[in-house]
NUDRENMI-620552 format. One record per residue (C-alpha): residue in one letter; x, y, z; residue number from 1. Coordinates in steps of 0.02 Angstrom, whole numbers, plus 50000, padded with zeros to 5 digits. Layout:
N
SITE   rest      px      py      pz    nr
SITE      A       X       Y       Z   NUM
...
This chain:
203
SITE   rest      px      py      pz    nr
SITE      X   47764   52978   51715     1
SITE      X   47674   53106   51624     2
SITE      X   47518   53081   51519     3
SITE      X   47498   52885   51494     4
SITE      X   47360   52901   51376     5
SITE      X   47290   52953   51207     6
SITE      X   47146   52975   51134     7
SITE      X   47144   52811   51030     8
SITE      X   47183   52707   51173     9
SITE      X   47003   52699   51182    10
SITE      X   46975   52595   51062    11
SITE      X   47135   52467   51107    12
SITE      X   47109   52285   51065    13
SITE      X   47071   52163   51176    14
SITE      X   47140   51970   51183    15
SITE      X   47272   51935   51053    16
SITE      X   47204   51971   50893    17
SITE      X   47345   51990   50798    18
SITE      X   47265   52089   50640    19
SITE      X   47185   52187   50761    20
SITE      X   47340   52230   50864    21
SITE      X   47428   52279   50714    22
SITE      X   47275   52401   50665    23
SITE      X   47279   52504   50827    24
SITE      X   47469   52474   50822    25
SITE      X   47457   52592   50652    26
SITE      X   47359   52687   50745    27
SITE      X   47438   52724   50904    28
SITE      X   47599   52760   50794    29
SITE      X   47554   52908   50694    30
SITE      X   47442   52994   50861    31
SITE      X   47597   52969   50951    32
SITE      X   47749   53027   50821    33
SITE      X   47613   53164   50768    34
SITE      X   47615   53232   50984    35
SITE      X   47780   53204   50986    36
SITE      X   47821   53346   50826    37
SITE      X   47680   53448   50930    38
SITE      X   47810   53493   51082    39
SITE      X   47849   53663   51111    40
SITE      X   48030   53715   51082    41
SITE      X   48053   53760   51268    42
SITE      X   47970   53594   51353    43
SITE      X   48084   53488   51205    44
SITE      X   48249   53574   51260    45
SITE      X   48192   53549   51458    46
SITE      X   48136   53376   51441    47
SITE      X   48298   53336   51335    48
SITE      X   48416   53398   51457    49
SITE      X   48330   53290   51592    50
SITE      X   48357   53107   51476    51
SITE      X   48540   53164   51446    52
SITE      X   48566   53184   51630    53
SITE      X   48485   53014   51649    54
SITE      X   48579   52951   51521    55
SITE      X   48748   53021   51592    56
SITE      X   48711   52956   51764    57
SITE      X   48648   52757   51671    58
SITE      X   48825   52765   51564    59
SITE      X   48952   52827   51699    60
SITE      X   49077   52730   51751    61
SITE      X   49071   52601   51578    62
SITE      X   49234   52585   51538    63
SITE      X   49248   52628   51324    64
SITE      X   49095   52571   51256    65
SITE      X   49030   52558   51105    66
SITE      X   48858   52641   51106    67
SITE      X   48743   52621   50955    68
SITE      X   48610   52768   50931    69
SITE      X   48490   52847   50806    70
SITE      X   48490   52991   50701    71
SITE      X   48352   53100   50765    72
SITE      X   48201   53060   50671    73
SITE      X   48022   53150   50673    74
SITE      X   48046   53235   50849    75
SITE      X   48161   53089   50935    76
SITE      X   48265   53140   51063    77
SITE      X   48405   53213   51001    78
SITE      X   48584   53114   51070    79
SITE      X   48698   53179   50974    80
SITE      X   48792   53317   51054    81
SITE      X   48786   53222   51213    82
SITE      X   48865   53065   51142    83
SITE      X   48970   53160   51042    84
SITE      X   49060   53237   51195    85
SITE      X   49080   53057   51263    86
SITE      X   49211   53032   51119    87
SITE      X   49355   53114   51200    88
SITE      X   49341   52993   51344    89
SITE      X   49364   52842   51217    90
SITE      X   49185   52806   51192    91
SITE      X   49147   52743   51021    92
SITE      X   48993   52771   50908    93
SITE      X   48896   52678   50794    94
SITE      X   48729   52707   50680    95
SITE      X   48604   52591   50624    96
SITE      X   48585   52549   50426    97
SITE      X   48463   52447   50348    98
SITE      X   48543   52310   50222    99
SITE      X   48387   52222   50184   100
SITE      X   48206   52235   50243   101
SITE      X   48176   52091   50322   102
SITE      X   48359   52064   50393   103
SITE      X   48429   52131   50568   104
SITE      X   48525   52308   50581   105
SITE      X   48681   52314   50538   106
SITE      X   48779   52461   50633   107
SITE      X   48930   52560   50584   108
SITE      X   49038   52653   50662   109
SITE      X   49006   52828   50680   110
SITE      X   49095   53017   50728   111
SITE      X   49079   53192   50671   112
SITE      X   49132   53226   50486   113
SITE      X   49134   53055   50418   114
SITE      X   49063   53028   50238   115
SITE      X   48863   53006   50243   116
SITE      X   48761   52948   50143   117
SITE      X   48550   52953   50130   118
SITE      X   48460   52793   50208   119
SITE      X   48294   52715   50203   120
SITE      X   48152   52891   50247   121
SITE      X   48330   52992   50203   122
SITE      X   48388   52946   50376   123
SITE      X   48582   53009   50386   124
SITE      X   48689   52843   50387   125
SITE      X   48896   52822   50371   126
SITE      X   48947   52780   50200   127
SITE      X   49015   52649   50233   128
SITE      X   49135   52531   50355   129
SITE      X   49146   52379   50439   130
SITE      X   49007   52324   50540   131
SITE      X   49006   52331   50712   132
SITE      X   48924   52279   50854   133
SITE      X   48850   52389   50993   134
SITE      X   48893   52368   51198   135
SITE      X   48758   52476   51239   136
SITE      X   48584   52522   51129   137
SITE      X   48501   52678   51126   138
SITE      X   48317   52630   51031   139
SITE      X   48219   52776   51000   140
SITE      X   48035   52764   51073   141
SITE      X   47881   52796   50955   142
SITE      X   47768   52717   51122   143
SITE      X   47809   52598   51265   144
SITE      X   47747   52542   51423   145
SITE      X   47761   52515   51587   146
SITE      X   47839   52321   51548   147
SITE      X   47982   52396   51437   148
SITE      X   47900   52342   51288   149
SITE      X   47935   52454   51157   150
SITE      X   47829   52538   50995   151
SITE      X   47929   52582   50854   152
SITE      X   47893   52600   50674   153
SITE      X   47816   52422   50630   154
SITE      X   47966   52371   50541   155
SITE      X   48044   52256   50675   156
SITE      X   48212   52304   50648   157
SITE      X   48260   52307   50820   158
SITE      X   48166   52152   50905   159
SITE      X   48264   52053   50727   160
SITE      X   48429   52151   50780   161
SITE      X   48436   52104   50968   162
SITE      X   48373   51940   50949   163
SITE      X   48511   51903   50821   164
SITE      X   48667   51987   50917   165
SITE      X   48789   51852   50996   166
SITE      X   48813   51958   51134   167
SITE      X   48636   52047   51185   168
SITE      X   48683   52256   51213   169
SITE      X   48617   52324   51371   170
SITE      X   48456   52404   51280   171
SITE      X   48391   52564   51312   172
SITE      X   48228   52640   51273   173
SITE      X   48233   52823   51259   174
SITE      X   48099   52936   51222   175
SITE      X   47994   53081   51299   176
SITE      X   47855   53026   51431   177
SITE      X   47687   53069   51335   178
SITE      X   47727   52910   51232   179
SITE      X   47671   52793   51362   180
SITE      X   47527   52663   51341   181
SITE      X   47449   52563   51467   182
SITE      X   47508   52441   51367   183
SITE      X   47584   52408   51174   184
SITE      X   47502   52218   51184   185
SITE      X   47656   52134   51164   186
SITE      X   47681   51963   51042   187
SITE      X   47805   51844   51061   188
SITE      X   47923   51933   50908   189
SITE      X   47927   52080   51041   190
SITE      X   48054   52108   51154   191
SITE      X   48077   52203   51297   192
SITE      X   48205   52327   51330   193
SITE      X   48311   52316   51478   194
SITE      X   48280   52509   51541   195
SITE      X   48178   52633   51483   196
SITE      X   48242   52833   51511   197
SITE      X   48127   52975   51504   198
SITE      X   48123   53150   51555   199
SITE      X   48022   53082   51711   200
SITE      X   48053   52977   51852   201
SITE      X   48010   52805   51813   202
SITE      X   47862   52720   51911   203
């Protein structure tokens, strides 16, 4: 699975103190995002090929879903030509958009050439639509571990956005192996995705 560790992980908390946890948490975010925007151009393109083909082998045979993603963001896997060509086979798309800080994502439907406008860190988001709800969930990984338990960027959105879907999505972690922890010391707002993908084979 790649490099599991960072330097920082020295220092991880032990037991569950929360303000603790949410220190290292800070931490562990910007080492991580910071080696992630430190991969070479050739090792990005090789590793990315390897989570599409993943990804193409997890989503085959779904009959027209409706697949919720992220504009790339600070080195993220990129999904967007790949999902893109799953369009002509009836797939549908769908971004995430913030309406309020503290409130679950609402997603919109998404394909190429459709009015954009600038979201919250000038993230690319549709202009506007209906909201929709995703079949399947691509969440970009900041860090994750070997439980499925996911690091983003402290906001919560997703954990909120899952937990308040009447239909849970099949939810998919997707990021680039050196963002593994031993652990992200879960709490009991966190929840775990159903499948992580990397460029490696998993465990």
């Amino acid at each position: 699975m790649g490099d599991a560790f960072t330097a920082s992980e020295t220092s991880r908390p032990t037991g569950s103190d929360w303000p603790a946890i949410r220190q290292w948490r800070r931490a562990m975010r910007a080492e991580l995002i910071a080696r992630r925007q430190r991969i070479d151009s050739r090792d990005r393109t090789s590793w990315s090929d390897r989570i599409t083909e993943r990804l193409k082998a997890l989503l085959a045979g779904r009959t027209k879903p409706l697949i919720g993603f992220s504009w790339p963001f600070r080195g993220e896997y990129d999904a967007r030509a790949f999902l893109t060509g799953l369009q002509g086979q009836g797939v549908r798309l769908a971004l995430p958009v913030v309406i309020a800080k503290a409130e679950p994502l609402q997603f919109r439907e998404w394909r190429p050439g459709i009015a954009m406008a600038r979201g919250v860190w000038d993230i690319p988001i549709p202009a506007q639509g209906d909201p929709v709800l995703p079949d399947i969930l691509l969440a970009p990984l900041v860090g994750f571990d070997g439980r499925n338990y996911r690091l983003g960027y402290g906001g919560g959105y997703y954990d909120r956005t899952i937990a308040a879907m009447p239909a849970k999505p099949l939810s998919i972690g997707v990021g680039f192996s050196l963002s593994r922890l031993a652990s992200i010391h879960p709490q009991a707002h966190d929840l775990p995705m159903d499948l992580i993908v990397t460029e490696t084979d998993p465990d």
